[in-house]
N, C-alpha and C positions, 0 to 999 in steps of 0.2 A: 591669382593676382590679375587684376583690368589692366587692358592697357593703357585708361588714362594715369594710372598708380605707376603701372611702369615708367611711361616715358615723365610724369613728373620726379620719378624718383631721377631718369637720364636729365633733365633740367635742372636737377639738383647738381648733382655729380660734376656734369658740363661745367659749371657756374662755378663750382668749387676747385675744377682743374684750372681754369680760366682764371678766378681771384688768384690763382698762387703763380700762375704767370704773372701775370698784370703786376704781381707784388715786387718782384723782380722788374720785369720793365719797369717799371715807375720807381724803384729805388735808382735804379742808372741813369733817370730821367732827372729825378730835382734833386742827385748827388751832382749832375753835371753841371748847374748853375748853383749861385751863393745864396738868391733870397728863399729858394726854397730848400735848400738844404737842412734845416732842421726838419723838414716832415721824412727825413730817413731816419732819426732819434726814434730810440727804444720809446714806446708808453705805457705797457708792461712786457714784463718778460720779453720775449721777442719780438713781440710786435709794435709795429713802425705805425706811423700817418697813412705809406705807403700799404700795408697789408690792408687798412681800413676801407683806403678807398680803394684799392684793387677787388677786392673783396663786395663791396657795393654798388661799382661799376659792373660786374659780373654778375650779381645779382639784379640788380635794378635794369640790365637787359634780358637775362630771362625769363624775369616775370613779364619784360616788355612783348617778349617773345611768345610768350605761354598766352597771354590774353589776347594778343593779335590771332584773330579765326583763321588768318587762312597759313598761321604758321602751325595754332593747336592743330586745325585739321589736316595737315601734311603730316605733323610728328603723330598723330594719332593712326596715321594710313599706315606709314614706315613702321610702328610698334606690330598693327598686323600684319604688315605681310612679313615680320621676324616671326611674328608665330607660325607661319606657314614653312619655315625653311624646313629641311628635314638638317639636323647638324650631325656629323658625323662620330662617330663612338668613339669610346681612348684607345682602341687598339687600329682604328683607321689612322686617328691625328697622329699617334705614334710611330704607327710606318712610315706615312707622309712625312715626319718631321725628320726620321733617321732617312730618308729615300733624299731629301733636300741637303741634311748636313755630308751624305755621302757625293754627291754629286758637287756640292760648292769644295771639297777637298780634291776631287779631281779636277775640277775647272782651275783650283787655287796651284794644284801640280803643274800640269798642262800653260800656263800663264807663266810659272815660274821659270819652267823650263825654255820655252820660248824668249821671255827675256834676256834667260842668260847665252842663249843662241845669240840673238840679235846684240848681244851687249858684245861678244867673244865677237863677232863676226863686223860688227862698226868700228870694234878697235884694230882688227887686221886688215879693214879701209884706210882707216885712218893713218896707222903707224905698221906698213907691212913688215918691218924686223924685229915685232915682237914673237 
């Protein structure tokens, strides 16, 4: 696959993660006022005024994005130098990912404990006849 394919497909994606944001902001936006409150109504099935324009707002910047030169030609540089990365194999990502969840369980021990030090040790500040 080219990298112009690639990153048009990530302008794709982007735009489509972006409209379903957008669709949400802008439902909280003209629920919060009266006149535009019907562009949050259904106009099929689920979709709203809002989904349309969040959705074309997202689009109609990435194409804005996509035909502007010197933003193709950054997202075209970033596609190559992702093909240079070397990424690591599922039994690297797998230790790394157990090596991470091991260590946040002793940082999360080690925290807990200290709390409950500091919490035992402010209340025999506080109140020494307990």
């Amino acid at each position: 696959m080219t990298n112009n394919r690639l990153v048009a497909i990530g302008y794709v994606v982007l735009a489509l993660l972006a409209g379903l944001f957008l669709e949400h902001v802008l439902l909280v936006v003209f629920g919060s006022f009266g006149p535009t409150q019907p562009l949050t109504r259904p106009l099929a099935g689920e979709w709203t005024w809002s989904t349309v324009i969040g959705l074309a707002l997202a689009a109609g910047t990435a194409l804005y994005l996509w035909s502007w030169p010197k933003t193709k030609q950054a997202s075209l540089e970033i596609g190559e130098e992702l093909r240079k990365v070397s990424w690591p194999g599922w039994a690297e990502t797998r230790a790394a990912t157990v090596a991470v969840i091991v260590a946040s369980l002793i940082s999360a021990a080690l925290l807990g404990m200290f709390d409950v030090l500091w919490q035992f040790l402010t209340d025999k500040i506080q109140n020494p006849t307990l």
